[in-house]
C-alpha positions as CSV (number, residue, x, y, z in Angstrom):
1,X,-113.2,-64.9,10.8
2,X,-110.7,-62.2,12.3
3,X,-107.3,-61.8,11.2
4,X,-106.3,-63.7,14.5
5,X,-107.9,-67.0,13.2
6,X,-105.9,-66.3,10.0
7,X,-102.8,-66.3,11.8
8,X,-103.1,-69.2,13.4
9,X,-104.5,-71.2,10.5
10,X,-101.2,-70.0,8.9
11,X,-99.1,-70.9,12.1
12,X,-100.8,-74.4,11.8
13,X,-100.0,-75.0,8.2
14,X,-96.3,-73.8,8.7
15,X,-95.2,-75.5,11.8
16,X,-94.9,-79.1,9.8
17,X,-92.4,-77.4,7.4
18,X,-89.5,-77.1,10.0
19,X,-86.2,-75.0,10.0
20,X,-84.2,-75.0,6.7
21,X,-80.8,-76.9,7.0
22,X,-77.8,-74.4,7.0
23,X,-75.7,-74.7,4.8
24,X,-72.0,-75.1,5.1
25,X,-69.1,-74.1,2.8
26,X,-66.3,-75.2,5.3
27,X,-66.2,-79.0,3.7
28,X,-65.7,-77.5,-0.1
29,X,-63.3,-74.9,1.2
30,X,-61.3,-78.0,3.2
31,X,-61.3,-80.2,-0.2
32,X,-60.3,-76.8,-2.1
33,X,-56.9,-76.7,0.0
34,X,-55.1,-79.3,-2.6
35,X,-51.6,-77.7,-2.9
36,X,-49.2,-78.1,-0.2
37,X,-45.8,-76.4,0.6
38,X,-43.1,-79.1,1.1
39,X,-41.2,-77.5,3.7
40,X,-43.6,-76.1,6.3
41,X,-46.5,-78.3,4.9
42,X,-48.7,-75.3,4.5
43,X,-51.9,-76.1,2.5
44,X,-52.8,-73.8,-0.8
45,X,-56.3,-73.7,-2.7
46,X,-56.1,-74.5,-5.9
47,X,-56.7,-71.7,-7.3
48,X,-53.8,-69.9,-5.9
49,X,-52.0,-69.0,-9.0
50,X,-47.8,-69.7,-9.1
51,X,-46.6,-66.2,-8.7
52,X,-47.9,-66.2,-5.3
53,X,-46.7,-69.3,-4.1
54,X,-43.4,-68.0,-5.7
55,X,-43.6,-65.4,-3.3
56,X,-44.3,-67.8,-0.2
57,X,-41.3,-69.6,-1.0
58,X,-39.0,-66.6,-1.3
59,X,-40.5,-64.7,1.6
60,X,-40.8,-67.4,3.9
61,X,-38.1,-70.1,3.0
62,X,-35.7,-67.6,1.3
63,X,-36.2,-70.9,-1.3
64,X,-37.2,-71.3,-5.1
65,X,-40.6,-72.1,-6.5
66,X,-39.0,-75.5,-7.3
67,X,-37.7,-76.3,-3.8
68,X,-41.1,-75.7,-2.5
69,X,-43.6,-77.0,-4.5
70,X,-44.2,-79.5,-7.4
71,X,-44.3,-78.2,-11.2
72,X,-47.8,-78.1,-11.7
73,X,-48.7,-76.6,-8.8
74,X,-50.3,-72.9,-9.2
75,X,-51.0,-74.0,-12.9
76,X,-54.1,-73.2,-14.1
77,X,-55.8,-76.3,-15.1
């Protein structure tokens, strides 16, 4: 048997096997997003920690922390 035969026998075997599935990490990313700015409703993944969601509320609302979000958001749980 040539290494053509061997090829083929190998094509043969393979083709029932089928592409892999892809895989997605948009769905876990989209669940991740659970804190939420109360004035402009901007979503927030939860591991964004509370000095930087102190510093959307300043920089974009000119507001507090407290104005913006609830108290145990940015907390690290």
């Amino acid at each position: 048997m040539g290494n053509g035969a061997k090829a083929q026998q190998k094509r043969e075997r393979n083709a029932g096997k089928g592409p892999k599935d892809a895989k997605s990490q948009l769905k876990s990313n989209a669940a991740a997003l659970s804190i939420k700015c109360k004035t402009c409703f901007q979503s927030f993944q939860s591991t964004t920690n509370r000095n930087m969601l102190g510093d959307h509320a300043s920089n974009k609302h000119s507001k507090t922390f407290e104005e913006c979000f609830n108290a145990e958001d940015g907390v690290a749980k």
